[in-house]
N, C-alpha and C positions, 0 to 999 in steps of 0.2 A: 399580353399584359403580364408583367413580373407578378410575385407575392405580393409585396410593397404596396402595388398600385391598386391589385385588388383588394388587400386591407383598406387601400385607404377609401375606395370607393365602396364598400359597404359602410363602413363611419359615415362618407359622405350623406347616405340617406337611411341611414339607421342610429341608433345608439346603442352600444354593444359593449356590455362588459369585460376585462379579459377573457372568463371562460369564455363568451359564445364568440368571439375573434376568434383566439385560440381553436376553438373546437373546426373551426371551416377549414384549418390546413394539419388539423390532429394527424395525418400519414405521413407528414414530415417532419425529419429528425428524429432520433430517440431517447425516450428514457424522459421526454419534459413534459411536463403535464401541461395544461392545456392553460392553465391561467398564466404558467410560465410563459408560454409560447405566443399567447396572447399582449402580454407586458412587451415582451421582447419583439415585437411586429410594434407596437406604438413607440416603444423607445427608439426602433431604428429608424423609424418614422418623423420622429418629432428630431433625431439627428439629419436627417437625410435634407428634412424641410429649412433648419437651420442654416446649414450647408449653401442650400441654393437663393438665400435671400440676397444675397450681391448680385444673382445675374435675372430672380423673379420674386422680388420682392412683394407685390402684392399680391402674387399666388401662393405665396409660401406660406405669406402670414395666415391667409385665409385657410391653408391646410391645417397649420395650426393650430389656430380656433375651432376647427372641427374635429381635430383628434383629444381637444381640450374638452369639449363641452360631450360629444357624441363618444368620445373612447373614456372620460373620465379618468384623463391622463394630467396626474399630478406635474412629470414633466415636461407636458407641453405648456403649463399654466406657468410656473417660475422660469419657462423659456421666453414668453409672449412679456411677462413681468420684465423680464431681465432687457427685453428689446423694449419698454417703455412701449408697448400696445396693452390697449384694452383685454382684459380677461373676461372673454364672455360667461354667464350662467351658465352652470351645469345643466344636461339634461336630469330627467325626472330619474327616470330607470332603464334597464336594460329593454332593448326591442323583445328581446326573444324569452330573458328568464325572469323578468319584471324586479331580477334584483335577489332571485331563490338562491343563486349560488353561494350568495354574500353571507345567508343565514345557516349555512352546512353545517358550522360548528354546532352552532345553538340547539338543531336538529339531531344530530350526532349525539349529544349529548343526553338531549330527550327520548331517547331512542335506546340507548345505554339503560339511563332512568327505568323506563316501561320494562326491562325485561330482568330486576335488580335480583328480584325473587328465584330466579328459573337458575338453575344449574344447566351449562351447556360448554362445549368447546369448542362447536363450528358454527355457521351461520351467514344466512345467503340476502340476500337484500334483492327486494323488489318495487320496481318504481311504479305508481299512479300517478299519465300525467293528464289534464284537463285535454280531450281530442284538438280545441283551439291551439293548444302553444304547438302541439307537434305535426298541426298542419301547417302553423305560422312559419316553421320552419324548413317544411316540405317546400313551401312557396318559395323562401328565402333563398334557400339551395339551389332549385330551380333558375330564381331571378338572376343570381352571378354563378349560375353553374361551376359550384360546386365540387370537385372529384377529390378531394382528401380529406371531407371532413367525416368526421365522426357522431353519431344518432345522441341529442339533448338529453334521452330516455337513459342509454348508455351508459354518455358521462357522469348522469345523476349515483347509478348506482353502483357505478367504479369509485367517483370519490366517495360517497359516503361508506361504501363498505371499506375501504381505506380508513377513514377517521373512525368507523368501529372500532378495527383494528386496531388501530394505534391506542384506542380508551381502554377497552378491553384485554388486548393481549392474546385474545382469540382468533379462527383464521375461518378464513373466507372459505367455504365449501359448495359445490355448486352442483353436485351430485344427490349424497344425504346428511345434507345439515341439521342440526340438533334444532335448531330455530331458523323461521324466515320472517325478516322484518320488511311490511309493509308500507311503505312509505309514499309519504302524497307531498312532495315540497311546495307546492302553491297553497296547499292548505293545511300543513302543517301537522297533518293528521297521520299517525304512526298506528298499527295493527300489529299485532305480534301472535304469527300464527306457531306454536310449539310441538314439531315433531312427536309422533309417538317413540315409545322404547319399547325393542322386541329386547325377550328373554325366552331363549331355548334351551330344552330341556328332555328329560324322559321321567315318564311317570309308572308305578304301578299301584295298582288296584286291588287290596288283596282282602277284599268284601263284595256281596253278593246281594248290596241292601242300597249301594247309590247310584246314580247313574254320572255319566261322564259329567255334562252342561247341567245347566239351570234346566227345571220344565214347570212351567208356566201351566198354573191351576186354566183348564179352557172353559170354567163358569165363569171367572173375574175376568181372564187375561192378565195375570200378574197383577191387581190392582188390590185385591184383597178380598175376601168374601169369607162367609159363616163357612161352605163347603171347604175350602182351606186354611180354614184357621185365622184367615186375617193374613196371611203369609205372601198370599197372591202365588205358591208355589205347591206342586205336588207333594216334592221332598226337600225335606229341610236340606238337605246336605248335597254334593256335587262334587266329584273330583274339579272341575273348575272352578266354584268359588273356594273350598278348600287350597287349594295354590296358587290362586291369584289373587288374594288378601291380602296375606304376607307382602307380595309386590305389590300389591298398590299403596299400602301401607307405608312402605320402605320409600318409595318414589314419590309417597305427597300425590300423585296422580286423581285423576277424576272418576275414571273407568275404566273397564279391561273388556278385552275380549279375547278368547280363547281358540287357539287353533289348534287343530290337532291333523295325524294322519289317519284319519278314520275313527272309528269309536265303537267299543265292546257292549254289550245289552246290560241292563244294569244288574242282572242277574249274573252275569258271567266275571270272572275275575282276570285283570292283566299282568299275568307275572312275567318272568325272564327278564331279559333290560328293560321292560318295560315299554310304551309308546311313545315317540314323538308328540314335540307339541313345540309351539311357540306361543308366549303370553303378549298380549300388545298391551302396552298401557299409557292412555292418552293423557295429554298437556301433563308430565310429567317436572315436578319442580325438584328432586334431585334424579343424579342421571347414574352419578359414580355409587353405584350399589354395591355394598359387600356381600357378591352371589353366595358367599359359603355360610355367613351369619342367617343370609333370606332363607338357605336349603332347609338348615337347621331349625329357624322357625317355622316354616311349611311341617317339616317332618314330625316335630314333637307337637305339633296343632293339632295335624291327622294322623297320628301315631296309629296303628292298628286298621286304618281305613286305606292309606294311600303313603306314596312315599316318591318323592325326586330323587332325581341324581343328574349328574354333570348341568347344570344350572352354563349357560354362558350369553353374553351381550349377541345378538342377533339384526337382522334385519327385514324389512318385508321382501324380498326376492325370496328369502329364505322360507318363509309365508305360501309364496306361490308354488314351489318345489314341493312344499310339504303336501299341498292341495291335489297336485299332479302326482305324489306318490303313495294317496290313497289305495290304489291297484297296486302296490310291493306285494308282493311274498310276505304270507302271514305263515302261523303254525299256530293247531288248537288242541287240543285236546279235552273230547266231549264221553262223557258215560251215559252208554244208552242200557236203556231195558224194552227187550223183546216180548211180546205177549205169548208167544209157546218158546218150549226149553232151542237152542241152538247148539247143534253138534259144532264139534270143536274146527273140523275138518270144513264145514258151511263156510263157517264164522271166516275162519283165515280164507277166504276165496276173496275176501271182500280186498282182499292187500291187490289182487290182481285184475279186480273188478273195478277199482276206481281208481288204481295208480293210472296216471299219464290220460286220463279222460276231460275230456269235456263238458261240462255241465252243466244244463239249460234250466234258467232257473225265471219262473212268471213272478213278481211281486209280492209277497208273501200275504196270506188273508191279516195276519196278525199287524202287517204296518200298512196296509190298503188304506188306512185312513192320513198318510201323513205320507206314504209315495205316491209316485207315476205308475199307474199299470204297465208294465214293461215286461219284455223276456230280455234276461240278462245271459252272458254265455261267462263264464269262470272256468280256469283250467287247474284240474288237481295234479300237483305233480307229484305226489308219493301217502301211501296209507298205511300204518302200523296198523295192528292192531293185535288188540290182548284180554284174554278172557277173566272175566272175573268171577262168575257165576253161569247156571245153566242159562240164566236167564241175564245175564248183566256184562257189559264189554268195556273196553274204552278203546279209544278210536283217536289215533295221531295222526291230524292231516294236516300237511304242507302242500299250500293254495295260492293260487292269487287272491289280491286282498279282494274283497265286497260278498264275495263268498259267502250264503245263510246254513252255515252249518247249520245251522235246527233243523231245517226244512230239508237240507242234505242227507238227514237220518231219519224224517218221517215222511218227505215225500211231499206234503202241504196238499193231501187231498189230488194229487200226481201233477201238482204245477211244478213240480222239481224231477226232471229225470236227467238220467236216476236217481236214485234213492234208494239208501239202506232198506228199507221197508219191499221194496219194488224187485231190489234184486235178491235178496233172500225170502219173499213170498210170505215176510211176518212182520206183520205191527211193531214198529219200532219209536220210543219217542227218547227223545234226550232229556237226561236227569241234572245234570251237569254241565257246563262247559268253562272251558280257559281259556284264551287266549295266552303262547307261551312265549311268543315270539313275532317281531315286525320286524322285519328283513330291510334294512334302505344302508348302501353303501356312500351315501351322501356323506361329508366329512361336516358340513353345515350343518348338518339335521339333528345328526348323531348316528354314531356308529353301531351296528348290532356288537 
């Protein structure tokens, strides 16, 4: 059985609009869309039938009449006209898309509409369609078998991301689009789900009074209570909502969340480039941010607390990297004080004591309430150190990241060995600490 014939015997017992004709032999030819290809299978059709009425006149007509009524072929009808035959009634609507394809525009259009507000320049289009029609069509496929056509669900949202297209001036992206429009063409219902926007960056911390994130009063649960103020928070302040105001601000956005590569004790300070971080900020309604305007309002907000730099458009992959490179190479620098005096000669053993070691570290008593009991193993790969008093040092270590320096200088009751304390035979506790430095060669992340 040619094309032809098999066109015309699905008409025969169905009624099919161009597109779902079209879409049965969509693997042949190039470059024609599907209603095209559809038009053009009835036009050669309703030539073909023309053609043969000298030698089968009453099968011709009758083909016809069914490419007239069942194909909703204008040509067949001023053909039948033209031959002084009756023009049969149209059918109602299509077998397969009840007539959806015909309202694409409309839909297109409303779909454009819903998303008028949102700043974006990609956008991926997703079909919902009733399980019925895409079985009907399972069946349909099956019943003329079918082998070039193309999936109803498909078409749907090829042409319509086309006619975005075309309204908008935007492009189809199918990877990470700014927006994905949801689309239901039987029921005409459109969802518009909107991308978050990552912004990465490095931050430093040069106070000893906030912590990185939010922390959450645990009488209220962030709801609010007499114990905190009504605040629902510990501390007012957060290098997190300090930098991710400005951005959500700037974006129109709903909310953020904050990611970083690890995170310093709120007592300790992050100097040197500072740390990684990626800010997310969901359903975002503008997208084209002026990073250098946001940096500058970040900076003069938290002037004296915190500070950015290299601000740039990001994405979630980037998110996952940062996550994974929580364990980089840190560098701290902590000031301890010794409970008896420390000969100078001691003191420096400790550069050859915990360069290149290994160091077994159980949970700390101070965060038991918010980790895993665990023994963690961290590897130090070099230790300055420098005397400040008989009683007083400072102590430069380059570590792998998760490393509790605190507990690394007093031992934590000896869940940490070694330890300063452990190998010099004297009560050591830390006075001080910085963080100086977060080591990631990542060009995404940011550079040290």
């Amino acid at each position: 059985m040619d094309v032809l014939d098999k066109a015309l015997g699905m008409m025969d017992r169905y009624p099919l609009c161009d597109n779902c004709l079209g879409r049965q032999f969509a693997a042949l030819g190039y470059g024609i869309e599907n209603s095209k290809r559809g038009q053009a299978l009835k036009t050669s059709l309703v030539l073909r039938e023309n053609s043969l009425i000298p030698v089968a006149s009453k099968n011709s007509i009758k083909n016809l009449k069914t490419i007239a009524t069942n194909g909703f072929s204008s040509e067949a009808k001023k053909t039948l006209g033209h031959l002084n035959k009756r023009v049969p009634k149209t059918s109602v609507a299509c077998y397969l898309c009840s007539g959806a394809f015909q309202k694409i525009d409309e839909l297109a259009q409303e779909t454009v509409n819903k998303s008028a507000e949102y700043e974006y320049s990609t956008f991926l289009v997703g079909v919902d369609l009733p399980n019925k029609v895409e079985e009907r069509e399972d069946e349909f496929k099956a019943e003329f078998e079918v082998k070039w056509g193309e999936s109803i669900k498909h078409e749907f949202g090829r042409v319509m991301g086309k006619r975005i297209a075309d309204l908008t001036g935007k492009q189809a992206e199918y990877g990470r689009p700014d927006v994905t429009f949801l689309i239901s063409p039987f029921t005409k219902e459109v969802k518009l789900q909107v991308n978050p926007l990552f912004v990465a960056g490095r931050y430093r911390k040069t106070v000893r009074t906030i912590p990185q994130s939010k922390w959450y009063c645990g009488a209220c649960r962030g709801k609010g209570c007499e114990k905190c103020g009504g605040t629902g928070k510990l501390y007012s302040e957060s290098v997190e909502e300090l930098v991710s105001k400005p951005l959500l601000d700037a974006a129109l956005g709903e909310k953020t969340s904050f990611h970083a590569s690890g995170r310093e004790d709120i007592d300790a300070r992050m100097l040197g480039t500072g740390r990684p971080f990626v800010a997310e900020i969901s359903r975002p309604k503008k997208r084209l941010l002026d990073l250098r305007a946001v940096r500058e309002s970040i900076n003069l907000t938290a002037k004296g607390k915190t500070r950015v730099s290299t601000l740039r458009f990001s994405n979630r992959d980037v998110v996952r990297r940062l996550k994974k490179a929580e364990s980089a190479q840190k560098e701290y620098r902590v000031t301890v004080e010794f409970e008896h005096k420390v000969p100078e000669k001691t003191l420096l053993s400790l550069e050859s004591k915990l360069s290149s070691v290994q160091v077994r570290q159980r949970t700390p008593l101070r965060v038991m309430h918010r980790r895993a009991d665990l023994v963690r193993e961290r590897y130090i790969y070099k230790v300055k150190v420098r005397r400040l008093s008989p009683k007083k040092a400072e102590l430069q270590i380059r570590c792998q990241g998760g490393l509790y320096v605190k507990e690394l200088v007093s031992g934590d009751e000896g869940r940490t060995v070694p330890s300063v304390s452990e190998l010099l035979e004297n009560k050591a506790k830390p006075l001080r600490l910085d963080v100086l430095s977060v080591i990631m060669e990542d060009k995404h992340i940011g550079e040290t």
